[in-house]
N, C-alpha and C positions, 0 to 999 in steps of 0.2 A: 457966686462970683468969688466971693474970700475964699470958700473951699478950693476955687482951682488954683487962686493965686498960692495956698498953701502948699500943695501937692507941685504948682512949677517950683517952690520954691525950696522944697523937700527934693524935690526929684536933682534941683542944680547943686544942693550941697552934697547927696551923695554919686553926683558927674566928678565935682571939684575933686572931693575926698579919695577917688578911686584911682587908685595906681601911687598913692603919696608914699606909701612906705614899699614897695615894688622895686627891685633892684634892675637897671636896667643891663640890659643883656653884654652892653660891651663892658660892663664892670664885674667884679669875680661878685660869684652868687657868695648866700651867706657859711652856708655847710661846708664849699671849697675855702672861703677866705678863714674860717674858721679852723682848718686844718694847716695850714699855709701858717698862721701866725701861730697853730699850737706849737707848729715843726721853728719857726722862729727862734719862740720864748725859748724851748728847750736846747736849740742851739748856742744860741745866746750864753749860758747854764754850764755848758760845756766845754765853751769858748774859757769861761768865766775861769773854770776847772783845770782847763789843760796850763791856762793861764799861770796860774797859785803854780801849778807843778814843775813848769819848765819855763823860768824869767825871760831865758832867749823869747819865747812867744809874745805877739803883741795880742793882744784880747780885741783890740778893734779890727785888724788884721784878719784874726782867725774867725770871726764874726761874722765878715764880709765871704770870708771864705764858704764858710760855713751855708750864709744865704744863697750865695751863688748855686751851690748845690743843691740847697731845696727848692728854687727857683726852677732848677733843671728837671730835677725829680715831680716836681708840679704841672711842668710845659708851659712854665710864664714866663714872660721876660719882667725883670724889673723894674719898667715902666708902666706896664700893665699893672705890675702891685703898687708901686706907687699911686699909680691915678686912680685903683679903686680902694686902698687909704684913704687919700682926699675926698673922695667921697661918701667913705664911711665917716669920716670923720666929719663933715659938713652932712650928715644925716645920725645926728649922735642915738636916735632912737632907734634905729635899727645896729648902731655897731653898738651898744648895749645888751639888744639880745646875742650878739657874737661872742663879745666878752662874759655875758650870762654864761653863754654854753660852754665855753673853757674854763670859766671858775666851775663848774658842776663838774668837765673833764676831769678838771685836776686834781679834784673832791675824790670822785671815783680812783683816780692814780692812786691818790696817796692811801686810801681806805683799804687797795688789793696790795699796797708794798708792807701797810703796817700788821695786815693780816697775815702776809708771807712771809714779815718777821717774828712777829711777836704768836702766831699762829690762833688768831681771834681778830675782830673787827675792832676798832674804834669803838664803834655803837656799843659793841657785848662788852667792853673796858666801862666804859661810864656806866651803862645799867646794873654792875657791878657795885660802883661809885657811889652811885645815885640812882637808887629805886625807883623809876619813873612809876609814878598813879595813874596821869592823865598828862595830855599832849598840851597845858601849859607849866607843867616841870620841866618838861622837855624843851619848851622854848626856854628857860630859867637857866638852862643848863650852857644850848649854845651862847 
């Protein structure tokens, strides 16, 4: 008797648990909304830029601008990203790993722009720096 009470009640926590973190279909999946707000950030960046350069421009202005076209280049409308914002954002564990993948993004960006300059990695600059032994120097290090 306890065994099956166990197993119904194994069986209802993973019914409950399943589909929790599951994005549902009329909200942007996580790979698209992840792209969508990289095209943002970087707008945003640029706005920020053209901004500094030419005072006639308003930064919020060009911003708005700027969204509208990635909007368009995406096939969303801005209500569609708004409401699956809202939703990411009232499921902060899943827009966590979105935000994961764009900080890893921009990790990668920056690691091919600083190799493109300086013509070496990051990585090959500190182990340069800092003779790594073992992988907790290296945590030492970041």
């Amino acid at each position: 008797m306890m065994k099956n009470i166990f197993f119904l009640f194994t069986f209802c926590f993973f019914i409950s648990c399943k589909g929790k973190n599951k994005v549902p279909l009329e909200i942007i999946q996580p790979a698209a909304m992840q792209k969508i707000l990289w095209d943002m950030i970087r707008a945003q960046a640029l706005s920020a830029q053209i901004a500094r350069k030419d005072s006639t421009v308003n930064e919020i202005a060009e911003t708005k601008t700027l969204n509208k076209k990635i909007f368009e280049i995406h096939k969303i409308s801005a209500t569609a990203f708004n409401k699956s914002y809202i939703w990411y954002t009232n499921h902060p564990d899943i827009m966590r790993m979105v935000f994961d993948s764009l900080n890893a993004q921009s990790q990668r960006e920056s690691q091919v722009n600083f190799k493109e300059k300086y013509g070496h990695s990051k990585f090959d600059q500190l182990k340069k720096l800092h003779p790594i032994k073992n992988i907790d120097s290296l945590k030492a290090i970041e």
